[in-house]
VEXDREN-2710 file (C-alpha; in Angstrom, 1 decimal):
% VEXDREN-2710
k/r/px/py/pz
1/UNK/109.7/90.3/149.2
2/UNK/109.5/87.3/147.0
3/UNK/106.6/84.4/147.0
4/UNK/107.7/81.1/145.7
5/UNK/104.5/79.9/143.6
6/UNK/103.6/76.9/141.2
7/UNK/104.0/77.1/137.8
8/UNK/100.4/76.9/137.1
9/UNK/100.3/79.6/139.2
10/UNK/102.9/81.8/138.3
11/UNK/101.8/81.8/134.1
12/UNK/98.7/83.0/135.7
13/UNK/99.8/85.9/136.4
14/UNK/102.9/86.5/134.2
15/UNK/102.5/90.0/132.9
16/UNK/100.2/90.9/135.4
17/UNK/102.2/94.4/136.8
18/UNK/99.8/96.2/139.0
19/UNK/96.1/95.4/140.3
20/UNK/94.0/93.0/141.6
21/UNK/93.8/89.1/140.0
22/UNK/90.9/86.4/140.7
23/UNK/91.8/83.1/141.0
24/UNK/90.0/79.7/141.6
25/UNK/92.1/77.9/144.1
26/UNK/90.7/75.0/145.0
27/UNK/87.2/76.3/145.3
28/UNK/88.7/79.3/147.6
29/UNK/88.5/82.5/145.5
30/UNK/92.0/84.6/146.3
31/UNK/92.6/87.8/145.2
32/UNK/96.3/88.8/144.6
33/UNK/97.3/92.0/144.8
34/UNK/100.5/92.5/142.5
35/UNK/102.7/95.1/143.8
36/UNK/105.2/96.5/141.1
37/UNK/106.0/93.4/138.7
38/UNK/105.4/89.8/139.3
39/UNK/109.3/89.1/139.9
40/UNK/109.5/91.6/142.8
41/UNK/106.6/89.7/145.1
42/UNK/103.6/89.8/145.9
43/UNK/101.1/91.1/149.2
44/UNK/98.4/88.6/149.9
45/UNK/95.4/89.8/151.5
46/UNK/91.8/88.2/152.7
47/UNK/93.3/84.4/152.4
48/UNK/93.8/82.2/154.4
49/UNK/91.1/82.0/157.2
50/UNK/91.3/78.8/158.1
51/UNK/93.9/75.9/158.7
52/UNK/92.6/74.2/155.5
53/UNK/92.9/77.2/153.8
54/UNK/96.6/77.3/154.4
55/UNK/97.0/73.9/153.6
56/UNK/95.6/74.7/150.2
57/UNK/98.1/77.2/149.1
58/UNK/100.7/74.9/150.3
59/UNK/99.5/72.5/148.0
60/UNK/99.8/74.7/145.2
61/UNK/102.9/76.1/146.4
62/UNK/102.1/78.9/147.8
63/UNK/104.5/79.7/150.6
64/UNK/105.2/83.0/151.5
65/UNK/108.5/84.2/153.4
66/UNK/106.5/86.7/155.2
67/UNK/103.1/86.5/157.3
68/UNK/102.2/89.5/159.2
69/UNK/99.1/89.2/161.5
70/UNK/97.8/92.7/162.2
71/UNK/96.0/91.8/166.5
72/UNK/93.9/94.2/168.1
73/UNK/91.3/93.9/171.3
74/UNK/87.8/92.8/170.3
75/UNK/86.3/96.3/171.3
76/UNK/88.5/98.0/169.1
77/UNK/88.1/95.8/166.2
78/UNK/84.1/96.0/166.8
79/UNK/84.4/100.1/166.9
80/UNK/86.5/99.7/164.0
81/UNK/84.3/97.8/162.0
82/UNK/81.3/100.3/162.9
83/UNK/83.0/103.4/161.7
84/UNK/84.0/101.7/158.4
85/UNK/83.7/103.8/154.9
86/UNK/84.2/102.8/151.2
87/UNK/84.9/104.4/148.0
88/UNK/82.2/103.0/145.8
89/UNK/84.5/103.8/142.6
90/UNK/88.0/101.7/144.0
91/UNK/86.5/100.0/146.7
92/UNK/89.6/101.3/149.0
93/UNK/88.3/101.0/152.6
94/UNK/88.7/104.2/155.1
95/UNK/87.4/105.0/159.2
96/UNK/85.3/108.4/160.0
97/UNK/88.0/108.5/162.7
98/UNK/91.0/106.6/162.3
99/UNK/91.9/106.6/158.2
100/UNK/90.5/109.7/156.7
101/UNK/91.0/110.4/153.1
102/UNK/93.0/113.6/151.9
103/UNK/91.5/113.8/148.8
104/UNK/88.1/116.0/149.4
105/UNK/86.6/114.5/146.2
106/UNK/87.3/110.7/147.8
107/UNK/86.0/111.9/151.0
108/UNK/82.7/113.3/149.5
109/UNK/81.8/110.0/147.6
110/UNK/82.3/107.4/150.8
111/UNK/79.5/105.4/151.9
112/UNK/78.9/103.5/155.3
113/UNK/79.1/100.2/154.6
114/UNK/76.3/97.9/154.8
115/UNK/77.7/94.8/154.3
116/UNK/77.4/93.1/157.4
117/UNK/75.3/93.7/160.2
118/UNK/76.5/94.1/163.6
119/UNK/75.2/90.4/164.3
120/UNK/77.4/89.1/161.2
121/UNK/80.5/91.3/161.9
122/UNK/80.4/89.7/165.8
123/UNK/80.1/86.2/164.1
124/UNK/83.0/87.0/162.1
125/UNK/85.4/88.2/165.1
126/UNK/84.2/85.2/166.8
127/UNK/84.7/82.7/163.8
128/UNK/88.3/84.6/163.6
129/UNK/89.3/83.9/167.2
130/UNK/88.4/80.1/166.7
131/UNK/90.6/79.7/163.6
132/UNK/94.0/82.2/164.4
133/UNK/96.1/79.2/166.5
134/UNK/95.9/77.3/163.3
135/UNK/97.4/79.5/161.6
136/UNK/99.8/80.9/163.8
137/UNK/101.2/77.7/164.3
138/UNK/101.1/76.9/160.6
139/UNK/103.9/80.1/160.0
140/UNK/105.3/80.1/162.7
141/UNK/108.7/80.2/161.2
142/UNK/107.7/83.1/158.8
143/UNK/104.9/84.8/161.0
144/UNK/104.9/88.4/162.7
145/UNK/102.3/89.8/165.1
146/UNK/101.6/93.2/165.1
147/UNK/99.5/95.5/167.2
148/UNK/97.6/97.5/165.2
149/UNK/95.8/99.5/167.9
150/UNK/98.3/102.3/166.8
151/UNK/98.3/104.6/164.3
152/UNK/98.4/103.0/160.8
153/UNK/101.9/104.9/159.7
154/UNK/103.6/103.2/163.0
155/UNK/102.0/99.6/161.8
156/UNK/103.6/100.3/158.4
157/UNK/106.9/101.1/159.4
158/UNK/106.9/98.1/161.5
159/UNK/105.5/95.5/159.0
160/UNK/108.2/97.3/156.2
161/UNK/110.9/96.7/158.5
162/UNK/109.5/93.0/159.1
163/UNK/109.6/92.1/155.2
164/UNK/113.0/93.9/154.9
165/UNK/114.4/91.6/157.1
166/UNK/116.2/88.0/155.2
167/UNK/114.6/85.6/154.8
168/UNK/116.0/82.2/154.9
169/UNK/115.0/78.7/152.8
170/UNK/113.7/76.1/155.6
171/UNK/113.1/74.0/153.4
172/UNK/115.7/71.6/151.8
173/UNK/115.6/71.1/148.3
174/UNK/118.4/68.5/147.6
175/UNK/120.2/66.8/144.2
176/UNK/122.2/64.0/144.5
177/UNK/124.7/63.5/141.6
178/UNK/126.7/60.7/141.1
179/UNK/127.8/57.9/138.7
180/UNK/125.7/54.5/138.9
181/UNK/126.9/52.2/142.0
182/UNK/127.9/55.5/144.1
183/UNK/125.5/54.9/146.6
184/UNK/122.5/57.8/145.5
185/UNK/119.3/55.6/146.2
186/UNK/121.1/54.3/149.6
187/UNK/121.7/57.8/150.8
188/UNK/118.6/58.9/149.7
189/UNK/117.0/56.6/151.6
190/UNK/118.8/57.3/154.5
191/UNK/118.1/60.6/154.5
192/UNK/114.7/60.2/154.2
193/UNK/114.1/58.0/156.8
194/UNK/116.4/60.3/159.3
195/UNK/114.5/63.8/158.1
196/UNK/111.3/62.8/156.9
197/UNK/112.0/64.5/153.7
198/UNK/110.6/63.0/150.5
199/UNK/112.8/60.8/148.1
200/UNK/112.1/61.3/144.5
201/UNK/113.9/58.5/142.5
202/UNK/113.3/59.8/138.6
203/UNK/113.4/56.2/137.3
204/UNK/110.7/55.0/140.3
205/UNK/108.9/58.6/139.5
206/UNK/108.3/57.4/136.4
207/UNK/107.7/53.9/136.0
208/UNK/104.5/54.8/139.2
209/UNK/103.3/57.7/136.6
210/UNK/102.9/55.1/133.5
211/UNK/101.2/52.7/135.8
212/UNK/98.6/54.9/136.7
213/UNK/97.2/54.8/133.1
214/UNK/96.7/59.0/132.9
215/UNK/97.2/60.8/129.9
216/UNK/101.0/61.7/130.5
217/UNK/101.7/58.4/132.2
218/UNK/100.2/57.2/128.5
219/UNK/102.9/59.2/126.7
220/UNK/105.6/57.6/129.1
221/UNK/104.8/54.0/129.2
222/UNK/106.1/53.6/125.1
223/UNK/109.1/54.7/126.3
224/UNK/110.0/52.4/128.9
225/UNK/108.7/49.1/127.3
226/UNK/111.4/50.3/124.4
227/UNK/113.9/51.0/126.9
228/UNK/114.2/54.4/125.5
229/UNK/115.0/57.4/127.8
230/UNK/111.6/59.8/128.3
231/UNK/112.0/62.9/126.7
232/UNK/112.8/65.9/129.2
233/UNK/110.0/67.9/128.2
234/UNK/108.0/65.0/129.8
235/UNK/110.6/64.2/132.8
236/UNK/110.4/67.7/133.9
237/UNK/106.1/67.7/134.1
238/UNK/106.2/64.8/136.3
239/UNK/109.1/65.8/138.5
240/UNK/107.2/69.3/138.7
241/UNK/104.3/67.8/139.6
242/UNK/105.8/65.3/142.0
243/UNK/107.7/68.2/143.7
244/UNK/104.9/70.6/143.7
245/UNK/102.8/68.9/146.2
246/UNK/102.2/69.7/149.8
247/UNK/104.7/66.8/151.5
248/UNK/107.4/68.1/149.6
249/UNK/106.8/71.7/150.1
250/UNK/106.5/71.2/153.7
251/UNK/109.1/68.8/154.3
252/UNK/111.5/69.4/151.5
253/UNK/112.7/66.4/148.7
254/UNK/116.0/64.5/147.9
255/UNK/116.2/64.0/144.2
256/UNK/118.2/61.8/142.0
257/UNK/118.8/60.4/138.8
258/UNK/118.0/63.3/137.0
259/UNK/119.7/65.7/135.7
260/UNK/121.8/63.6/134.0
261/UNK/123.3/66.1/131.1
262/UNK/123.9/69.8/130.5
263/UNK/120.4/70.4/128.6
264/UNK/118.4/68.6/131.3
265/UNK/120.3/70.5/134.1
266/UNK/119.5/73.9/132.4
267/UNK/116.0/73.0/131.6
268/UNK/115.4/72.4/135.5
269/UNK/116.8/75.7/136.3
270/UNK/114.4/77.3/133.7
271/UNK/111.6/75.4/136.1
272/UNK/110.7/75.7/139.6
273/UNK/112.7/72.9/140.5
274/UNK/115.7/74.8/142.3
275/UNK/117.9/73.1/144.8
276/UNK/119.7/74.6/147.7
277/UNK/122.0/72.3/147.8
278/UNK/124.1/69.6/145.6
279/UNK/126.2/66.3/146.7
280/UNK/128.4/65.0/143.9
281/UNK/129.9/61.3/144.8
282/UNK/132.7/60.5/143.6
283/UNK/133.4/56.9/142.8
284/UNK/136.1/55.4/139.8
285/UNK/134.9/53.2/137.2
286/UNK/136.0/49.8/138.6
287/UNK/134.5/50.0/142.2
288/UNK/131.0/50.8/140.6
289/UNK/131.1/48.0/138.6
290/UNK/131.9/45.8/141.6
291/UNK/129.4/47.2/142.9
292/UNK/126.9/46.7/141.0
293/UNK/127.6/43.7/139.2
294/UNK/126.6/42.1/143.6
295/UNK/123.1/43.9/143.0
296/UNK/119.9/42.4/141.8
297/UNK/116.1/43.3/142.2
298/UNK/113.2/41.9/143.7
299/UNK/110.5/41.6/141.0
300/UNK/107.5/41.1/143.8
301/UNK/108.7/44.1/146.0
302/UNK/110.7/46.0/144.0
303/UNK/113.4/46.4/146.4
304/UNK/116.7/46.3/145.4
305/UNK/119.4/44.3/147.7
306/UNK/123.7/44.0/147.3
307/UNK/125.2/41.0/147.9
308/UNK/127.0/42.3/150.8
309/UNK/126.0/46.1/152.0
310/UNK/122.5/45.2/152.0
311/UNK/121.6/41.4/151.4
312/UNK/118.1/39.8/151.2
313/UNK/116.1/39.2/154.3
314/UNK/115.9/35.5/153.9
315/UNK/116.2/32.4/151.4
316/UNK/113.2/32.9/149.9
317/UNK/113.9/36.6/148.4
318/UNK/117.6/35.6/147.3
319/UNK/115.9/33.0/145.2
320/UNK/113.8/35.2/143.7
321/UNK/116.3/38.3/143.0
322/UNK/116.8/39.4/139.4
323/UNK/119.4/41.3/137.7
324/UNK/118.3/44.3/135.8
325/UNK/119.3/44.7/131.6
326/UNK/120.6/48.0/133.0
327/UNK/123.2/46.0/135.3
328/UNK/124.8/44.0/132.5
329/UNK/128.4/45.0/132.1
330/UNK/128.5/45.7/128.7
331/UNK/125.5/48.2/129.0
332/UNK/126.9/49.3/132.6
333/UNK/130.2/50.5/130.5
334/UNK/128.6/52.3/127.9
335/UNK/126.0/54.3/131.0
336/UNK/129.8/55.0/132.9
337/UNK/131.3/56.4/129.9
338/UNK/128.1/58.7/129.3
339/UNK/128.4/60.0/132.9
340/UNK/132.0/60.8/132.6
341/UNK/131.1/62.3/129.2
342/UNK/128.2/64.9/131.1
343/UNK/129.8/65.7/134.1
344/UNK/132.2/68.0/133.7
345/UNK/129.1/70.2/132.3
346/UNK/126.8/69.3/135.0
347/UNK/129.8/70.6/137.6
348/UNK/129.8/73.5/135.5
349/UNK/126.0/74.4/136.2
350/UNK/126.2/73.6/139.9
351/UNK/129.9/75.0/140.8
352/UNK/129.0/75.2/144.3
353/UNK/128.5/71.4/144.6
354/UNK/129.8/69.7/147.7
355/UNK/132.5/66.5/146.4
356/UNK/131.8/63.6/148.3
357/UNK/134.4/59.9/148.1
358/UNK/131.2/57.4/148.3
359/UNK/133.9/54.5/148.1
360/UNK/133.9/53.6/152.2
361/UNK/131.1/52.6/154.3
362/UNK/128.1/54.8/154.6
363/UNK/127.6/54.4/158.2
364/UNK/130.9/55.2/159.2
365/UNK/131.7/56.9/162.5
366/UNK/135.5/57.7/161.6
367/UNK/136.0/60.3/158.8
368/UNK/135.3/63.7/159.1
369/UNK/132.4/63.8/157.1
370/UNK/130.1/67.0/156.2
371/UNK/130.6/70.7/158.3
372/UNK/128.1/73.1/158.5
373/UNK/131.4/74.9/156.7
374/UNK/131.3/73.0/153.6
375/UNK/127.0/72.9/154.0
376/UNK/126.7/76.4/153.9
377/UNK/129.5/77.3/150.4
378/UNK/127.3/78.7/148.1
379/UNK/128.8/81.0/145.0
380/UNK/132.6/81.0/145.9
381/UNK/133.3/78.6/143.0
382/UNK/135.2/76.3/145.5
383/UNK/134.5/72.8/145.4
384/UNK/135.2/71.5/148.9
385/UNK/136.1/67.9/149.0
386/UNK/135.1/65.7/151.8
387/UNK/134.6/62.2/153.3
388/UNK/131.3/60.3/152.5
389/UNK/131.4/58.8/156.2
390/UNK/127.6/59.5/157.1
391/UNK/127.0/61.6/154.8
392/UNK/124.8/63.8/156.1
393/UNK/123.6/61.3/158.4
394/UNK/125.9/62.9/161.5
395/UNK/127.4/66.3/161.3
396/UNK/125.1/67.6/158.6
397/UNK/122.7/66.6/160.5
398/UNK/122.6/70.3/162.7
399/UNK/122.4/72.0/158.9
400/UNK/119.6/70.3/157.7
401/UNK/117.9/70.6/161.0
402/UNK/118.3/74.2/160.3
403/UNK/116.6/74.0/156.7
404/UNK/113.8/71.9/157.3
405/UNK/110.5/73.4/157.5
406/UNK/108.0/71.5/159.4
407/UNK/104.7/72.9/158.6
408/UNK/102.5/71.9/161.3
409/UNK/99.7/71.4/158.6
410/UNK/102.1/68.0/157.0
END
């Protein structure tokens, strides 16, 4: 059983191979009970009890691939609660009648516990009842009911055969590679708007991050007034931040413009950045500069229009349109020739990358476009070569239906 985490999280408990860790999660105090080693999972116990509870460890990226919810009748959770012992020395919890240790020396040392009084412990089952919906409905996809009015070696075997089962990413994690003029930011948005995931444009990413005038967006702004690229070091703490938060754990993210290189690409595997799937588009030299070279800005909105696939809404914006430094041909050559220059190494890193010819309309009902075949390649080493069509925008559509996770709590 495996638990994606954060890395804030996971350094917490790096090393950490058996026990019971404290943490402060957003003023909710979760114990984590390490089974093993760190890399082999973790059981989570106690937390959450709430809706906004869940939605908390979603936010720090805390989504587990297996909930099991342990239901019983209230007057067997009430007799269970009154018959309730503890070992004062490990604080392991055992039942006069139901969980009795073998260990006579354990056995001699339990007390009752006094905790809660019968008033408190009904409050509790009550409080319970009022909050379980929530979060049944917020893992759903991931969650398993179990009786446990049954005895506790038949519950086990049915919550180990649960976890044992595969598990399957909901949530997709996309990269779009591709040289400049191929179409990323178009698809992107297309995509976004069609699936509700969340589009993470490195350039935008970072240019909103040095506006905000915090300490790394400090660090960043130097760079971009110099029209020097940002260091990776400092790419990859925004993007993990950015990709980190609840609306793209929940409803998955399409990134692009970055990685751009071989060193950048193996950096983000070192991270928690991992995508579960890759589009490279293929476009020659010559149509991306016609492309582009019909492209200019809008320095009020920020938008950026084409000349012919997407022109400005009226007069007044095509007045106002800009072209960028970045759009020149002379540095547009030199950024082509760098792209050619990386990408055989970035293909080498993501071999199971789905080849896309971006030169024909993206809205396209003609061409074959993506199958749940060529969705679904992963580690073959083929490199399956298809139409750009829609893009995803038709026949992937059933795949990425199939990937997204829709918490209820987004």
């Amino acid at each position: 059983m495996r638990l994606q985490v954060s890395r804030s999280l996971r350094n917490t408990i790096k090393g950490v191979f058996t026990g019971n860790l404290t943490l402060q999660l957003n003023n909710v105090c979760v114990c984590v009970c390490v089974c093993v080693c760190v890399l082999q999972g973790w059981v989570l116990e106690g937390i959450p009890q709430s809706r906004l509870q869940a939605l908390s460890l979603q936010q720090a990226g805390v989504i587990p691939e297996h909930v099991v919810m342990l239901e019983a009748p209230d007057d067997v959770l009430l007799e269970r609660t009154r018959g309730k012992l503890v070992d004062p020395l490990t604080g392991d919890v055992y039942h006069q009648n139901f969980l009795w240790p073998e260990d006579d020396a354990v056995a001699e040392r339990l007390e009752t516990d006094q905790s809660r009084s019968e008033r408190q412990r009904l409050a509790d089952l009550q409080r319970y009842r009022r909050e379980v919906t929530g979060l049944s409905s917020a893992y759903q996809h991931v969650l398993k009911v179990i009786n446990s009015d049954q005895p506790h070696t038949d519950v086990y075997q049915q919550v180990l055969s649960f976890i044992r089962t595969r598990s399957y990413c909901r949530t997709p994690r996309i990269i779009l590679l591709g040289p400049p003029g191929s179409g990323k930011s178009h698809q992107a948005r297309l995509l976004s708007e069609k699936y509700k995931m969340v589009d993470v444009c490195c350039g935008k990413l970072l240019r909103s991050v040095a506006a905000d005038d915090s300490a790394l967006g400090q660090e960043i702004q130097p760079y971009l007034d110099d029209g020097r690229p940002a260091p990776d070091s400092l790419v990859l703490k925004v993007l993990e931040e950015r990709l980190s938060r609840v609306d793209c754990s929940c409803r998955g993210w399409i990134l692009h413009g970055f990685p751009r290189d071989l060193q950048q690409a193996k950096s983000l595997q070192e991270s928690q950045i991992q995508p579960n799937r890759v589009f490279l588009l293929e476009l020659t030299d010559d149509v991306c500069v016609e492309r582009i070279s019909l492209r200019a800005t809008d320095p009020v909105s920020g938008q950026r229009f084409h000349l012919v696939t997407r022109p400005a809404p009226s007069s007044e914006v095509q007045n106002r349109l800009k072209t960028r430094p970045e759009d020149s041909t002379h540095t547009l050559t030199h950024t082509l020739s760098q792209y050619r220059t990386h990408i055989a190494a970035l293909q080498s890193v993501y071999t199971d990358a789905v080849h896309i010819d971006a030169d024909q309309d993206p809205r396209s009902k003609d061409s074959p476009g993506l199958t749940w075949t060529h969705l679904n390649t992963r580690g073959t080493g083929s490199r399956p070569s298809v139409n750009f069509s829609s893009v995803i925008l038709s026949k992937c559509c059933k795949n990425i239906k199939t990937l997204s996770f829709q918490s209820s709590l987004c």
